[in-house]
C-alpha positions, 0 to 999 in steps of 0.5 A, spaced: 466 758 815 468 764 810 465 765 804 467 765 798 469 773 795 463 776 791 458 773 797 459 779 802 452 783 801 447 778 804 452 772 803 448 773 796 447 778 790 450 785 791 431 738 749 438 737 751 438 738 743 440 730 741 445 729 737 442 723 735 448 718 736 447 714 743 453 714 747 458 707 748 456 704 754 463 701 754 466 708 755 461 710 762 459 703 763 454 703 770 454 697 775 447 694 772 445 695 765 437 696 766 433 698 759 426 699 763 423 700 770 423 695 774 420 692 779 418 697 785 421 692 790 428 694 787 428 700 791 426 701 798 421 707 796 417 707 803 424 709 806 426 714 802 424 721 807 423 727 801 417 728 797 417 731 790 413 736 786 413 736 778 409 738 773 403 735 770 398 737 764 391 734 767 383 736 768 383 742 773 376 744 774 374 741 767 380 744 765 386 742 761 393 746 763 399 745 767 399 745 774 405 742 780 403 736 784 407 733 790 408 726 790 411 721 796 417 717 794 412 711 793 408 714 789 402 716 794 400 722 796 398 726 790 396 732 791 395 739 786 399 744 790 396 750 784 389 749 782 389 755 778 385 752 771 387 759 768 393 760 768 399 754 767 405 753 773 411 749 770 418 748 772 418 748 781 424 747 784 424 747 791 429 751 796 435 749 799 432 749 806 426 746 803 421 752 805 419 754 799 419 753 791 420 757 785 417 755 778 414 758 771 407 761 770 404 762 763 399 767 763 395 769 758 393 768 751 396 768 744 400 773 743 399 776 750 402 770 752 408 772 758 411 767 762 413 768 769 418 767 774 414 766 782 415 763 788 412 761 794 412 757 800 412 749 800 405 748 802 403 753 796 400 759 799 404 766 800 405 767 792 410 772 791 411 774 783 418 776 781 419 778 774 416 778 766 419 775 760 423 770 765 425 763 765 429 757 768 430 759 775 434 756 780 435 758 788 442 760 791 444 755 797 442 761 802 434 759 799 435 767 800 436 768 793 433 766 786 438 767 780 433 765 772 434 768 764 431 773 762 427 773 755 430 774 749 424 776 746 418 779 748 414 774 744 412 769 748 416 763 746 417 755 749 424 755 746 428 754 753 434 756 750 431 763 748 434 767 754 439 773 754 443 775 760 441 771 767 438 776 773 439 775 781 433 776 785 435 777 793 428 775 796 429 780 802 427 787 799 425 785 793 431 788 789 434 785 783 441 787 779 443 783 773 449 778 772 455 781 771 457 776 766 453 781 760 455 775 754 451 770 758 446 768 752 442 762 750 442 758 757 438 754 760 437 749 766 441 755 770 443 750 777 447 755 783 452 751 786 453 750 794 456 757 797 454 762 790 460 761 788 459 757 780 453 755 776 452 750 771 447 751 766 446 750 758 447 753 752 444 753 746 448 756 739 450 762 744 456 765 746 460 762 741 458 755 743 454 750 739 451 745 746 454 744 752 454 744 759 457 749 762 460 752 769 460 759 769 463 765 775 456 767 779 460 773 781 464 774 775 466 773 768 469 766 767 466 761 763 469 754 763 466 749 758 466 742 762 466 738 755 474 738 756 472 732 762 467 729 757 461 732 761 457 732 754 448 733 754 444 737 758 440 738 764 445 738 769 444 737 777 449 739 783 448 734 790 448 738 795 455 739 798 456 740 790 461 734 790 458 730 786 453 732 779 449 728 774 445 730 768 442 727 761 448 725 756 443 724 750 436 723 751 436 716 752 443 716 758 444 718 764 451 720 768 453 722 774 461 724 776 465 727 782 465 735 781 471 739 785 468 747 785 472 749 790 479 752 786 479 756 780 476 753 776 472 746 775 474 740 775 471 734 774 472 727 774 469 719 774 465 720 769 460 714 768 453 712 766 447 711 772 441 710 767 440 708 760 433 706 756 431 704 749 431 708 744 424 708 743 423 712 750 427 718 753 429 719 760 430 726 762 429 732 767 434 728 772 435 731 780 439 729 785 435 728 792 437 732 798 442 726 801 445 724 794 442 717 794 438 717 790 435 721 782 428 722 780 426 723 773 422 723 767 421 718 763 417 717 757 415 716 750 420 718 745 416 723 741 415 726 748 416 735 748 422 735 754 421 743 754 418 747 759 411 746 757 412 741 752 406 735 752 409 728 753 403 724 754 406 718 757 411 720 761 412 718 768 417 719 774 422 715 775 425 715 782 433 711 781 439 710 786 447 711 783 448 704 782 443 703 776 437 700 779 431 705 777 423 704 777 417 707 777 413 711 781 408 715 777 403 710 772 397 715 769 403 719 763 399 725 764 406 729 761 409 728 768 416 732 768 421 736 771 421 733 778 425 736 783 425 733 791 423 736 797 424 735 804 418 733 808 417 737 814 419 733 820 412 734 825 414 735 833 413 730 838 
């Protein structure tokens, strides 16, 4: 297959803030309208072949701080990946191929606080640092690069959208350039499209933008606002062949639609909602598995903190498929967010 132009070296590199209006279910009616979980027999949960790995706030070593978990599809199988009671890890997402994860780290106290960019392997061993006063990482489709936002600041800041301009991080070598696009300001929640190609991410009250999803050049300078397609809210995830994507309209819905990244610019079409709750929860952190069928998310009190680091006693995992059935898979709303799917290592005969 030829790679698209700007991949020649190494084939890589050279809350949503609620409007407080919920959307019309008639303008993205899903096929079934559930309000809350339903019953785990909804789903075939035992068959679905990924793990997941999240964030969670609990007791490690007669500590309270954040650490990344993994969790079979059926809710079995919880297993800390970090146990490190002294400095906090959030915001994993696993490589493409499945070897790897990259995550957050906030180290320090008070004013020497900084929060990290890392990865490591999926088992969690090999940890590798990559960057100071960095945030939001993502991973380009090779798993041979990272791409994440650079603080805006040097005072620490759980602010997801206190970012300016975006780095990519090549893993062989160790070596990094900053993105082309220097305007790139206020982004957040960045995802690498398949074949490097375009990122989507959101932005918050930067580069003329008030909030919204964007599509923007990895290589380049385009920026396309993917409001003109009726793609409003935040948090966005591609499948993996980047045809399809889905993200949170508000804090309470959840869409998905087809998505052409092939030509000059994006488009998108088949807007609909997969997912709605009351208003007195919020659904969030939305991730696409591996094959497309289904999503996983969180869900959760409504007072809870949706942002890196945020609290949110009560949150749970919630595992859905396309047409609107979702249920529950974590039970003990321990501030159980920002899940992200995993492949689970096929063992050889």
């Amino acid at each position: 297959m030829m790679q698209p132009a700007g991949l020649i070296i190494g084939v890589v590199l050279g809350s949503m803030f609620a409007t407080g209006s919920e959307p019309s279910a008639s303008a993205f009616p899903s096929r079934r309208q559930e309000l809350t979980p339903q019953g785990r027999e909804s789903l075939q949960l035992g068959e679905i072949p990924f793990k997941i790995v999240y964030e969670t706030y609990r007791p490690t070593d007669g500590k309270q701080n954040w650490e990344l978990y993994t969790i079979k599809a059926d809710g079995s199988e919880m297993t800390n990946l970090t146990n490190t009671p002294d400095v906090d890890e959030m915001y994993p997402h696993v490589s493409p191929d499945g070897t790897k994860i990259c995550f957050v780290v906030d180290e320090g106290r008070g004013r020497q606080r900084v929060r990290h960019v890392y990865y490591m392997n999926a088992d969690g061993t090999g940890r590798v640092h990559v960057a100071a006063h960095a945030r939001q990482p993502c991973w380009c489709f090779d798993s041979k690069s990272i791409a994440y936002c650079n603080d805006e600041y040097k005072r620490y800041s759980t602010r997801e959208y206190a970012t300016s301009g975006v780095t990519l991080y090549h893993l062989e070598g160790s070596w990094s350039r900053p993105h082309r696009n220097a305007e790139l300001h206020h982004l957040y929640a960045l995802c690498w499209g398949p074949y490097g190609k375009w990122f989507l991410g959101v932005v918050h009250g930067g580069m003329g933008f008030s909030d919204t999803i964007l599509a923007f050049e990895a290589f380049g300078t385009g920026v396309f606002d993917l409001e003109r397609y009726q793609v409003k809210g935040c948090r966005p995830d591609l499948n993996a062949d980047g045809t399809r994507m889905v993200w949170g309209e508000t804090d309470w819905n959840l869409c998905t639609a087809e998505i052409d990244l092939t030509g000059a610019e994006p488009v998108v079409t088949n807007v609909r909602e997969i997912v709605r709750c009351r208003r007195i929860s919020k659904v969030y952190h939305v991730d696409f598995s591996p094959d497309g069928k289904y999503i996983v998310f969180s869900y959760g009190p409504v007072f809870g903190g949706q942002q890196v680091g945020g609290k949110a006693k009560g949150w749970d995992l919630c595992i859905g498929d396309l047409d609107g059935r979702w249920v529950q898979i974590t039970t003990d709303g321990l501030h159980n967010k920002e899940p992200d799917w995993m492949p689970i290592p096929k063992i050889k005969p």
